[in-house]
N, C-alpha and C positions, 0 to 999 in steps of 0.2 A: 806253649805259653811264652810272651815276651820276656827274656830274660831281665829287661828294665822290672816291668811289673813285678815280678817274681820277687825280685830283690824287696819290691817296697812291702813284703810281709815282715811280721814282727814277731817272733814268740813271747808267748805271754809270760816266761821263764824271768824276763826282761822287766816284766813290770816291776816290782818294787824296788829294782837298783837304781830305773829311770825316774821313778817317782818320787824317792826321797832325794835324791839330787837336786829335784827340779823345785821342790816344795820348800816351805819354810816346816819343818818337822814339828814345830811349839803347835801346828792349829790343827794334829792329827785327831785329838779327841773333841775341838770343836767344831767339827765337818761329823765325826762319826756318833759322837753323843746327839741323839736325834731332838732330845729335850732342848741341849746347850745351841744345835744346830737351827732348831725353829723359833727358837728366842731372836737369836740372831737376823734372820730374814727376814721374818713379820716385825723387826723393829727398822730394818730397812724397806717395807713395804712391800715387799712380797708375799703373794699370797701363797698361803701354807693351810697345810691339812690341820683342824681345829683338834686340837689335846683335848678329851673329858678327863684326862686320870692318870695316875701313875700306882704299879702296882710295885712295890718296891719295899722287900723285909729290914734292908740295911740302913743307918741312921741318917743317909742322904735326906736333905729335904728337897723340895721342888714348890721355889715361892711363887704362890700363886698357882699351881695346880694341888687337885684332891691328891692325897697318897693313901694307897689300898695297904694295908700287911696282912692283915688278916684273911681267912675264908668268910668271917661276918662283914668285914669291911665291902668285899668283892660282890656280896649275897648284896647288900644294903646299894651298892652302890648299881646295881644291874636291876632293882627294881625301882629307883628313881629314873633311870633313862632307859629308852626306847630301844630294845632289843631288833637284832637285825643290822643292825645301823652302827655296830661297834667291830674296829678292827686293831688288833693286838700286834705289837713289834716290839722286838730289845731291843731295851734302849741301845746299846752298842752292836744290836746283832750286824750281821750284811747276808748279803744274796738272798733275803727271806726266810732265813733259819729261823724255826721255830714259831713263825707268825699262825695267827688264827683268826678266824672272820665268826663273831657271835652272830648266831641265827635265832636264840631264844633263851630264854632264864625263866624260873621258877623261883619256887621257894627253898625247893631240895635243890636241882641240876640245872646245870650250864650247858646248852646244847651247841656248839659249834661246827661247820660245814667240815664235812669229812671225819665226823668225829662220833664215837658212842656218848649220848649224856651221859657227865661225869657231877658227881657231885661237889659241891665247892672245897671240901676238905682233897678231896684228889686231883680237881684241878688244880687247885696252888700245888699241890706233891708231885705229882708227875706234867705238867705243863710248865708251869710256869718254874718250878725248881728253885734254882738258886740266883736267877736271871734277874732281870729290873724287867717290867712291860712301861710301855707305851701304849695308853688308852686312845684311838683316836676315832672321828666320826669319818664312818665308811664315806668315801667320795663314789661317785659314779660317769662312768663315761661319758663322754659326749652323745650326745643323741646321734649322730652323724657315724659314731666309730661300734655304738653298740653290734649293729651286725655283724661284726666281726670280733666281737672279746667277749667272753662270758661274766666276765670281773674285769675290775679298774687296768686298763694299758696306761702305759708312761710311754714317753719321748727321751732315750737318750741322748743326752747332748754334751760332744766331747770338747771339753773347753781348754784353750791353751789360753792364758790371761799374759796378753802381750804389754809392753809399754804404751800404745797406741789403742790398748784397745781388748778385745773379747775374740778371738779366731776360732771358729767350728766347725775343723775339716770333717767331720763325719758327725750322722743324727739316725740314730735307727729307733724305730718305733717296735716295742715290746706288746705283744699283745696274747694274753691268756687264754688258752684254751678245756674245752672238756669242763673238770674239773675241778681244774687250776684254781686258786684263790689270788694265787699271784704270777706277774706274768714271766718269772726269769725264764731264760734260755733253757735251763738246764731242767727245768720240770717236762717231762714227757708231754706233748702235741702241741707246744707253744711254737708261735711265730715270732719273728722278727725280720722288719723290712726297713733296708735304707731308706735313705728321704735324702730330699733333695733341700739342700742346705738355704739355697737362694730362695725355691717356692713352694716348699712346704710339699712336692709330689713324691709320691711312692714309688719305686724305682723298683726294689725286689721284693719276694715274699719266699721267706726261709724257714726250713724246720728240721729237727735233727731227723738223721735217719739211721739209727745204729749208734757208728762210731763217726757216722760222716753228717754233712749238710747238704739235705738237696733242695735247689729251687724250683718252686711252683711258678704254673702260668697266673696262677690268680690264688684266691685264698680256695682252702679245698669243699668248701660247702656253699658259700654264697660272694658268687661273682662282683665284682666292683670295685674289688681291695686293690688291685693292680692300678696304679694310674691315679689313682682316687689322691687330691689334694686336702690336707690337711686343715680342719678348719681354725682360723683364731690363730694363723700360723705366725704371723705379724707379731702379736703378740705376744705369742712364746719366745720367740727370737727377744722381743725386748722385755720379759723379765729374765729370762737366763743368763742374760748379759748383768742384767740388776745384781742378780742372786752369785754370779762369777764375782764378780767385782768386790762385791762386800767380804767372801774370802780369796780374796786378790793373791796372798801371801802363799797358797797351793797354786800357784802356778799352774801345776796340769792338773787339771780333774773334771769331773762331770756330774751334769743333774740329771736326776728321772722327774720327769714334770707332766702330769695329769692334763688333758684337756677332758675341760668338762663344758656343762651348756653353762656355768657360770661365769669361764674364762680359763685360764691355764692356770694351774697349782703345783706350784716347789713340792715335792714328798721326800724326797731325798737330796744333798751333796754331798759325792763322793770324794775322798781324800783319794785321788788316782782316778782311776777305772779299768778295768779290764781289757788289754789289746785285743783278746778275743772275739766280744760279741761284736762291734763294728767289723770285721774281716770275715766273721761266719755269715752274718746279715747281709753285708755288700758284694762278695764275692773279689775283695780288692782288698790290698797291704794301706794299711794304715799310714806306713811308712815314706808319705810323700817329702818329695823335697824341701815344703815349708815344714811339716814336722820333723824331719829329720833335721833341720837347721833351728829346730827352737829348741829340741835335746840336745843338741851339739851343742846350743851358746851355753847351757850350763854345764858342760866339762863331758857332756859324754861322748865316747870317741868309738861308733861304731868299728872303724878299721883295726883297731887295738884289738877288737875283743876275740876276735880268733885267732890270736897269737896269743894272748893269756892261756884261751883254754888246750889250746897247742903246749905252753910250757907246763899245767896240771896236770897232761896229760904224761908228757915225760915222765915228769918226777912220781907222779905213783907207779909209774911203768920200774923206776928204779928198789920202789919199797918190795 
């Protein structure tokens, strides 16, 4: 391997010393509070995933959306709207901890994908716990992407918020498989394939394999994923830039962004992102010369840092 390229890998050990450097730290909870985060967006015109509800025991309110506390509350509230069609997130969760996709309701049970019906008194007890939920209405793929995700894929989009502008060295497409209700990396048989920044084409198609990532020639059941350009890709380019912009003050971070047959949909911004999934997806260091010069303008000093852990390593050598 090129030792250039080699260099431009990143450990993701790195993310959070790079990320609060680069961020303004006051807008960590409204990037990651998802209620506080889609207020935000759809008031600047981005489209976002539609809230029904907020399941939430603690005396937070949420003006302008229902709040659940109860198991009657939940019961009442699942027999006015259309089951199937309801998908559950914490509010502060990340990576998809804990989420759940309703498939059906009753009078007695809550029936959710991958799950035994549970009655509403064990749902709130053991699901839902001590958590806040996010009620929202299921989105669904684009007609164009279904054959290859069984549930909703996103677009991540790695955004460095410059003076000049919105820069997106890297965009990898998440897309769920089997199973999956959601598409992270780290659920067993999910893909994820770079994309090509400028025109929306697919470049790789990736999946863990073990402890490693190996790349396909194409998706492993139906041919086309390879090369297949993104549709409405224009447009996600120009709300992600919308939706960067509006929290400007995070500096580095990223969106998962939905295309649907409606158009593209904000579901997430992320306060940071993971240097990982872009470099397991692309098969390439994130670490190019424009990013490494837009971490550097905020203090961070690559060269320094193996000489730090050079001096830590002395001094416990000495204890």
């Amino acid at each position: 391997t090129d030792p250039a390229m080699r260099a431009q890998y990143i450990s993701n050990n790195l993310h959070w010393p790079i990320t609060h450097l680069c961020n303004n730290q006051g807008w960590t909870g409204a990037a990651e509070d998802k209620v506080v985060a889609a207020t935000l967006l759809s008031a600047a015109g981005v489209a976002v995933p539609e809230t029904l509800a907020v399941i939430d025991r603690s005396p937070r309110i949420y003006p302008g959306i229902d709040k659940l506390t109860t198991a009657e509350d939940l019961r009442a509230f699942l027999s006015r709207n259309p089951t199937g069609g309801i998908f559950g997130k914490i509010v502060d969760g990340m990576v998809s901890l804990g989420a759940f996709r309703v498939e059906a309701a009753d009078d007695t049970h809550v029936q959710c994908t991958g799950l035994p019906a549970l009655s509403y008194d064990t749902f709130m007890m053991d699901i839902v716990g001590d958590n806040a939920y996010v009620l929202q209405r299921r989105l669904d793929t684009h007609s164009a992407l279904t054959p290859y995700a069984n549930a909703l894929a996103t677009v991540r989009m790695v955004n460095l918020v410059q003076d000049d502008g919105v820069f997106c060295p890297m965009a990898i497409i998440k897309l769920p498989q089997g199973g999956n209700i959601a598409d992270n990396f780290w659920r067993g048989g999910n893909l994820a394939c770079s994309i090509n920044v400028d025109s929306g084409k697919i470049e790789t198609v990736a999946r863990r394999a073990g402890p490693e990532v190996e790349f396909l020639p194409d998706h492993p059941d139906t041919p086309g994923l390879m090369g297949m350009t993104l549709p409405l890709w224009d447009e996600l380019r120009e709300m992600n830039a919308r939706a960067a912009l509006t929290f400007a003050p995070i500096r580095y971070q990223s969106t998962d962004i939905a295309i649907t047959d409606a158009g593209p949909v904000v579901v997430e911004l992320n306060y940071g992102g993971g240097f990982d999934l872009p470099q397991y997806a692309s098969g390439r260091g994130l670490l190019t010369p424009e990013v490494r010069a837009f971490f550097e303008s905020f203090g961070y000093d690559f060269d320094a840092r193996p000489k730090r852990r050079n001096l830590i390593s002395r001094l416990l050598r000495r204890k």
